[in-house]
N, C-alpha and C positions, 0 to 999 in steps of 0.2 A: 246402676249408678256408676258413672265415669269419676267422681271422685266428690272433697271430703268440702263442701261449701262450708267457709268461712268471711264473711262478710262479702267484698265484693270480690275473693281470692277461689278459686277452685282448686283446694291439693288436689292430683290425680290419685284416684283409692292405692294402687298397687304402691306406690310410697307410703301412704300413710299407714300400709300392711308393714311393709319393711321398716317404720318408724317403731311400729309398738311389738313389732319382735325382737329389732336390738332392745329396745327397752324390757323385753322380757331378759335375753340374753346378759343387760349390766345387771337388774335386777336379781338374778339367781347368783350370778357371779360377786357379787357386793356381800350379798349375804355370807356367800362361802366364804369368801377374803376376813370377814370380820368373824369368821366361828372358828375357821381353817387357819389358811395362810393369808396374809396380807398379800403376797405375791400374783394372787389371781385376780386383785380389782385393776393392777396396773395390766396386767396379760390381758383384761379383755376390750379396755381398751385399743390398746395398740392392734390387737387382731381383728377387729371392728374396722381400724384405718388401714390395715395392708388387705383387708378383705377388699374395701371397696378399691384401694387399688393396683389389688390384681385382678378385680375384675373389669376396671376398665380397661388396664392394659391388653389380658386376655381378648376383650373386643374389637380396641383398636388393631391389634396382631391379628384377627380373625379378616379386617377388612382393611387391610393394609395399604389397598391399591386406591383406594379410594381418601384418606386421610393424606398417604402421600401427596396427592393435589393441593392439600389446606390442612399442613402440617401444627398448625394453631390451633384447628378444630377440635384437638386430641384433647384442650382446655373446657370446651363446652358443654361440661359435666349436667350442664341444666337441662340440656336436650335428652340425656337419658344414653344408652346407651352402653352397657354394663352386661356381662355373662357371669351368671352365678356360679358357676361351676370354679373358673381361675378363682372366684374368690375365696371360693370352699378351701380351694388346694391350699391357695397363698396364707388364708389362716392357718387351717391347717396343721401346715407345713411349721409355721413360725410357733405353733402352740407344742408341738412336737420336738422342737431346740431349744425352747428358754424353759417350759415346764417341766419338773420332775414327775419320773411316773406315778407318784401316787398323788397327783394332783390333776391325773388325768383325766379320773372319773368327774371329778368335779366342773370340767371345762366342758364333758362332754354330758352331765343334767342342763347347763345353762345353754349350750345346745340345743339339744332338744326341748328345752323349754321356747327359746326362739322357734324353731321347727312345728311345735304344737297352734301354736300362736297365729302365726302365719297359715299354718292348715283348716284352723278353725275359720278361718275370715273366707282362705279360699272355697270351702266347699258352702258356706253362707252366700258365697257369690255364681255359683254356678246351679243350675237346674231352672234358669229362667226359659220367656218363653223365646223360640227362634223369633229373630228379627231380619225381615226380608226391604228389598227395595222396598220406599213408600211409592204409590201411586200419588206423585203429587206433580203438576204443572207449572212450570214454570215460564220465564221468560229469559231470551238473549240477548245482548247488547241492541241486534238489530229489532225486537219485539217479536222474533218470530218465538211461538209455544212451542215446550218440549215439556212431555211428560216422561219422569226417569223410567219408567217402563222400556222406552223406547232404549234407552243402556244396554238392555238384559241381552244376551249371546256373547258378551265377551268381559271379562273382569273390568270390575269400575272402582276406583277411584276417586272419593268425591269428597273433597276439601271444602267445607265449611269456614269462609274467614271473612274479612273484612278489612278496608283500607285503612280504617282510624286503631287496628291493633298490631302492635309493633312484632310482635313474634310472626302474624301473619304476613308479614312483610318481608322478613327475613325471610323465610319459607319458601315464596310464594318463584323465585326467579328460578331455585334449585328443582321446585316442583316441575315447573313450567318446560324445564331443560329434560328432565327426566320423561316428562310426555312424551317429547319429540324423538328421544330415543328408545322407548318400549313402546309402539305404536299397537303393539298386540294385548296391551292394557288402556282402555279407555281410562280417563281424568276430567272429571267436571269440577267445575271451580264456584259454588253457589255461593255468591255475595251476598252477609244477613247485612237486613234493615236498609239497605242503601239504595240509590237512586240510578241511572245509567249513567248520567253524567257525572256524577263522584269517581265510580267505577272507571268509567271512560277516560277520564282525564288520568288517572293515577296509572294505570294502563301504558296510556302513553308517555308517560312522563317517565316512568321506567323500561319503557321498550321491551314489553311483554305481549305477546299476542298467544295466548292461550288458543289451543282448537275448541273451547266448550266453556266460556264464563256465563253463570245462568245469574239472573237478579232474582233474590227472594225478600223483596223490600216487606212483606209482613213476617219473617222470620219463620215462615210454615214449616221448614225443617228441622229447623234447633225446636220449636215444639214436638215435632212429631217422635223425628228422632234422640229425643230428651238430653240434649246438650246443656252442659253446661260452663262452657267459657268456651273461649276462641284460641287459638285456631282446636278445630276437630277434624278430623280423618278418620272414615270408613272405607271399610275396603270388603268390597262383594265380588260372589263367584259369577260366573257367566249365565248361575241360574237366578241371582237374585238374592242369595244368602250371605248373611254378614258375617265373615269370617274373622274382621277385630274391628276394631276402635280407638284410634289415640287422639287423647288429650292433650294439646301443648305444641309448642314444635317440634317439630320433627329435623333431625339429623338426614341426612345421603344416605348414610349407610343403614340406618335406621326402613329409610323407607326404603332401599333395596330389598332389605331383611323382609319385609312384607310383600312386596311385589315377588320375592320368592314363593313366600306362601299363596298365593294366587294362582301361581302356574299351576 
């Protein structure tokens, strides 16, 4: 399961893990603040908010060369994009200055209370079964057939989206760009529910020419591959095996970070 359906919204699970860990996290710390010191409901707050931003900052430092391009991007907290570790430090760090020490134990049960939390979801989420390229058929702008079989020898890349979703829009120019410059990673582009001519026309109307847009106007892979919402990205080895999955848009540096994992 790629995330937490709510009506016609899909939170992506990995948030909604990190949502009920802080909430573990204020919850242990609230307690201690009202038995202890009041001092530790205001600290976990604030450690909560320099956590998350040092761990975006620690990310955007990490891919520096690329945010320099679209130095505004470093706002686009909704694409994701975050390294746990800067944020570990940066709380931390700040629990370690304004805490006295015998409030340290205390900062570090609601810790591990978030820590427990998050481990229990994780290990619920893994031991599923491997998931390999589908053997499914599809169709090209021009109508000639391709079955994603025919991908397998080189990493694939294959974007799930659609012209009437705006994230996929966003996406879809930076993807496109990124194709033409890692040519040792294949990129198919399978458009759900739509027609050639929807596709074709938006296509051109934004000056995108993909090498691989395939039509899946019955949606046979968001069934198969159990999507659910748009845009989706999978990303397979050169033998076929699905090595992630993201839900949502996707950032540059984002899908660098994956294309790394590929090689």
């Amino acid at each position: 399961m790629d995330a937490l359906q709510v009506g016609p919204f899909a939170i992506p699970w990995v948030r909604f893990q990190v949502f009920l860990a802080l909430l573990a996290l204020v919850a242990v710390a609230e307690v201690a603040a009202r038995r202890v010191d009041r001092r530790l409901a205001l600290w976990v707050y604030n450690a909560i908010l320099l956590g998350f931003v040092g761990a975006r900052l620690g990310f955007v430092l990490e891919n520096a060369s690329v945010f320099a391009r679209d130095p505004l991007s470093v706002l686009y907290v909704w694409q994701g994009g975050f390294t746990p570790l800067w944020g570990i430090l940066a709380a931390g760090g700040y629990t370690l200055m304004v805490l006295p020490k015998t409030l340290w134990r205390y900062a570090l049960f609601s810790a591990l209370a978030a820590g427990l939390v998050f481990g229990v979801f994780q290990v619920q989420r893994r031991g599923g079964e491997e998931v390999r390229l589908p053997s499914v058929t599809l169709a090209t702008l021009g109508g000639t057939p391709v079955n994603l079989q025919d991908f397998r020898g080189k990493p694939l890349v294959l974007n799930l989206w659609a012209t009437w979703c705006p994230p996929c829009r966003r996406e879809l120019p930076m993807m496109v760009r990124l194709s033409q410059e890692h040519p040792e990673v294949r990129f198919a582009f399978a458009s759900q529910g739509e027609g050639p001519a929807v596709v074709r026309s938006f296509l051109e109307e934004e000056k995108l020419a993909p090498k691989w847009v395939l039509l899946d106007p019955e949606t046979q892979l968001s069934q198969v591959l159990k999507t659910q919402g748009l845009p989706t990205t999978f990303f397979f080895d050169r033998e076929g095996r699905l090595v992630a999955r993201h839900l949502g848009e996707l950032s540059e540096a984002l899908l660098l970070g994956y294309l790394r994992v590929l090689r």
